[in-house]
VOGU-3710 file (C-alpha; in Angstrom, 3 decimals, decimal comma):
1> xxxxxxxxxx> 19,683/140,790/111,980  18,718/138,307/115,064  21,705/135,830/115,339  19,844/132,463/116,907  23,467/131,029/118,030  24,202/134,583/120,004  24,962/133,263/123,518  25,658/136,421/124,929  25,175/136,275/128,944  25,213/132,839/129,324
11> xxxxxxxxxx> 26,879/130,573/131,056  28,315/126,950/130,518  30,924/124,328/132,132  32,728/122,546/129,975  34,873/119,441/130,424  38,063/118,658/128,580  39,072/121,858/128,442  42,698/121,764/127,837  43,012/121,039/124,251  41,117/119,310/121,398
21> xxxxxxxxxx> 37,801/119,485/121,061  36,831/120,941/124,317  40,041/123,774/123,817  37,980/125,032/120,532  34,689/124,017/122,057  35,398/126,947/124,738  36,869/129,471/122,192  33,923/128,988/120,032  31,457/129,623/122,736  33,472/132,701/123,872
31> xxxxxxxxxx> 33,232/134,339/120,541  29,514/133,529/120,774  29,424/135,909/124,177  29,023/133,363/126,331  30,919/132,884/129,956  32,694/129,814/130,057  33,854/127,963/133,138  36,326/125,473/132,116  37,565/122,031/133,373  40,258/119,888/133,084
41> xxxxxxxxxx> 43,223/118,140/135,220  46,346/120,104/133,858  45,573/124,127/135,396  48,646/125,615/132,976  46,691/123,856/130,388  43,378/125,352/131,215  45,465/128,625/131,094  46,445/128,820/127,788  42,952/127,537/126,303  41,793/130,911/128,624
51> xxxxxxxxxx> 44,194/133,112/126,793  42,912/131,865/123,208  39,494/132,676/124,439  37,231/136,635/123,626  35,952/138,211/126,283  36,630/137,854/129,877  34,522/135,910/133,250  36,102/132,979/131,894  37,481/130,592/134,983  39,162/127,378/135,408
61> xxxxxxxxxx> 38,984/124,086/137,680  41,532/121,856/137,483  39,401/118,410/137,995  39,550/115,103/137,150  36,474/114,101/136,402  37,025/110,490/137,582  36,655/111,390/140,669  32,926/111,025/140,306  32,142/111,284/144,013  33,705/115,292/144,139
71> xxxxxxxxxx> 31,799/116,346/141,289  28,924/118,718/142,932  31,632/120,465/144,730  33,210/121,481/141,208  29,653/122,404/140,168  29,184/124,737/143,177  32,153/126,439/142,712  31,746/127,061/138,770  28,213/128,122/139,634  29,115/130,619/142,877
81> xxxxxxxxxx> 32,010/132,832/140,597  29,637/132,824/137,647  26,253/132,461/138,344  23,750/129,973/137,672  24,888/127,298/134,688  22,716/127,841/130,872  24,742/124,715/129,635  27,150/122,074/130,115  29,238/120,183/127,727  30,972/117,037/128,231
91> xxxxxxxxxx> 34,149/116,645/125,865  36,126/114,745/128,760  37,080/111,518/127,466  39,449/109,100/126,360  40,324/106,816/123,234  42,504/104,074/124,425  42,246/100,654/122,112  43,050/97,553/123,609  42,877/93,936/122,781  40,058/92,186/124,054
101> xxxxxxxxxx> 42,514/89,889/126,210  44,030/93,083/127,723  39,831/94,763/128,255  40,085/93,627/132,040  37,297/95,069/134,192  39,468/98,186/135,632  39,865/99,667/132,168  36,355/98,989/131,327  35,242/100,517/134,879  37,448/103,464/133,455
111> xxxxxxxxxx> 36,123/104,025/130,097  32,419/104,086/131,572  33,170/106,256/134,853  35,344/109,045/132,330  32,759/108,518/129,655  29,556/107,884/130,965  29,411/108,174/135,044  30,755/111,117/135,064  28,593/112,685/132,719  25,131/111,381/134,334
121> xxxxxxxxxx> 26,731/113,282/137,291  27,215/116,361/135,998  23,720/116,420/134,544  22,308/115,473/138,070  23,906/118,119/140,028  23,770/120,817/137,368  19,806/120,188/136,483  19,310/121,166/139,924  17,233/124,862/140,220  19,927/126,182/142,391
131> xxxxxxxxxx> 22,498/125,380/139,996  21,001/126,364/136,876  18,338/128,116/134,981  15,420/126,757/133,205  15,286/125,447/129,404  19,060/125,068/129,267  21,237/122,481/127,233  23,315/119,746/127,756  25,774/118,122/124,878  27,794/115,262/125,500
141> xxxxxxxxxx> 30,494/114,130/122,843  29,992/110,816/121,556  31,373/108,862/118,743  30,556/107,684/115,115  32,660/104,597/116,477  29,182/103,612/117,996  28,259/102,572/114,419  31,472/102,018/112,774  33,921/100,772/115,062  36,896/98,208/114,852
151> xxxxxxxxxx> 38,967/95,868/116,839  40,079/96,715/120,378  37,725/99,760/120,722  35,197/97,371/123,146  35,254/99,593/125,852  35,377/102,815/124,012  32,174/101,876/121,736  30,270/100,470/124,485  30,938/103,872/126,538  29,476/105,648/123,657
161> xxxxxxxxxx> 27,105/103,623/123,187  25,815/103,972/126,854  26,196/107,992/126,110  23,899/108,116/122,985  21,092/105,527/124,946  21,931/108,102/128,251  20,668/110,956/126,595  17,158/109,374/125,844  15,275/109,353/129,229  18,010/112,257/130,261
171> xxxxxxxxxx> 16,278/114,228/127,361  12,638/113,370/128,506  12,643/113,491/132,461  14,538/116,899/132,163  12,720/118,268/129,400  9,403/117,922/131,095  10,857/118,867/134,355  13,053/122,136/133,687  12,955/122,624/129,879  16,688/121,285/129,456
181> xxxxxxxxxx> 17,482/120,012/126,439  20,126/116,937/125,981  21,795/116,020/122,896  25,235/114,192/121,535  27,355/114,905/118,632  28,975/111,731/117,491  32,404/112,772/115,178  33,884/110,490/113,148  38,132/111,659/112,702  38,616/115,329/114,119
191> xxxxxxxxxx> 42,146/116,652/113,478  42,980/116,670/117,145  46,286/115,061/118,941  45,053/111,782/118,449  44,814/112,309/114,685  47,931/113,162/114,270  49,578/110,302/117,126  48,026/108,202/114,896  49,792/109,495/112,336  52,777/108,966/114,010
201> xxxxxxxxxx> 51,826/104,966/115,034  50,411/103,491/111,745  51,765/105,779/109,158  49,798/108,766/107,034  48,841/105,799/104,403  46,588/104,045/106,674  45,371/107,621/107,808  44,339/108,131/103,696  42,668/105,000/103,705  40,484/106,174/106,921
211> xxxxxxxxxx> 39,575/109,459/105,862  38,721/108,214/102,301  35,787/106,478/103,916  35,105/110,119/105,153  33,396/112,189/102,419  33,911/115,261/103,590  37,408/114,450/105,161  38,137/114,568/108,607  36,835/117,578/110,313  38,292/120,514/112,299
221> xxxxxxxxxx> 37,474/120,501/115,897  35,864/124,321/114,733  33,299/122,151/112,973  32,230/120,189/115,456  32,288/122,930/118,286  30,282/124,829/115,786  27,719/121,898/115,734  28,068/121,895/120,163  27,553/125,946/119,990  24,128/125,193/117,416
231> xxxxxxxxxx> 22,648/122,608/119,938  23,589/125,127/122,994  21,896/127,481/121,464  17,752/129,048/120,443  18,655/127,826/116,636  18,035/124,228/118,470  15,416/125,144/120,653  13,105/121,682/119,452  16,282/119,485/119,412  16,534/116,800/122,228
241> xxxxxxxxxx> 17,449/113,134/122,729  19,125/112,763/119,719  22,406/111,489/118,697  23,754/114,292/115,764  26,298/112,542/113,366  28,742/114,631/112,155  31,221/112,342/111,216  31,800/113,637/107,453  29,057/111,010/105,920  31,686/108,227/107,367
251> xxx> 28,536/105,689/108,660  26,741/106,151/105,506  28,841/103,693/103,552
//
């Protein structure tokens, strides 16, 4: 039987490699058959996701992706040990929450260049014909917290916001230009390290109260990575410029 999400001989760069969702994003793709190039700012952390991973042609950059200006350079390399990019998917990111009094324009300036710059970036250079083949796919991770958000998440909502608008003309001046598709999944609570260091802050009650709101629970970074590997992948092949919520049915309330 044809498996549509079989990404066997491909090729894709993902960000945020080290642990959380982009860890499992680049295990999942692995046991799809795909090559992975990974990056991240910690190498020995890029390691170990490496070791988790099937298969081999796997390779790591250790990058901060803030450094906006450096990006092609990272793109090149990926693309010269692995051949010419399928994909890229942008996990990088951070969640800081701060009071609005404390939201001074550096941090903002941060959020948006980790978040939003950096992405924009990486779909420039890797769109490019010498960098990647035609009728690829790009998948940024977003946030639910676009919809459903609460206090002292102003930068982080209006970063994800500016992702899920990004992806609109992204979607339609690449599309009609190369055939590459561009998508975000927006995740309400994944049972990552910041699940559980909230955990650790507010207490497991307050954690209940959250994922009651969620009614499928929180979700395993597998399922989300699972919904990254769908939009990668032929199953999705009409999918583009759209923001996929798979948050657990958390912004339907």
């Amino acid at each position: 039987m044809i498996n549509p999400m079989e990404l066997a001989g491909k090729h894709y760069l993902v960000t945020g490699a080290s642990s959380g969702l982009g860890r499992q994003t680049c295990i999942t793709l692995s046991r799809l058959g795909a090559r992975v190039s990974l990056i991240a700012r910690n190498k020995e952390k890029l390691d170990e996701t490496i070791s988790m991973m099937d298969g081999k042609s796997h390779y790591d950059y250790p990058f901060d992706v803030n450094q906006v200006e450096d990006i092609e350079g990272i793109v090149k390399k990926a693309v010269s040990k692995n051949g010419r990019l399928d994909g890229y998917v942008h996990c990088a990111g951070i969640s800081t929450a701060k009071p609005l009094s404390l939201t001074k324009y550096n941090f903002m300036q941060e959020m948006m260049r980790i978040h939003v710059l950096s992405f924009v970036e990486f779909a420039r250079c890797i769109s490019k014909k010498k960098f990647s083949n035609e009728g690829g796919s790009m998948v940024a991770v977003s946030s639910a917290g676009t919809r459903h958000s609460d206090k002292g998440k102003t930068a982080y909502a209006a970063a994800k916001g500016a992702l899920d608008a990004a992806v609109l003309p992204l979607a339609i001046e690449l599309g009609e230009m190369r055939g590459i598709r561009v998508n975000t999944v927006n995740p309400g609570w994944i049972k990552t390290d910041m699940y559980y260091d909230f955990i650790r802050e507010f207490g497991q009650e307050r954690m209940d109260e959250i994922e009651a709101s969620h009614i499928l629970g929180a979700a395993k970074p597998s399922d989300i990575a699972k919904v990254i590997a769908f939009l990668l992948s032929e199953a999705s092949a009409k999918i583009t410029g759209q923001n996929i919520f798979t948050d657990s049915g958390w912004t339907i309330h």
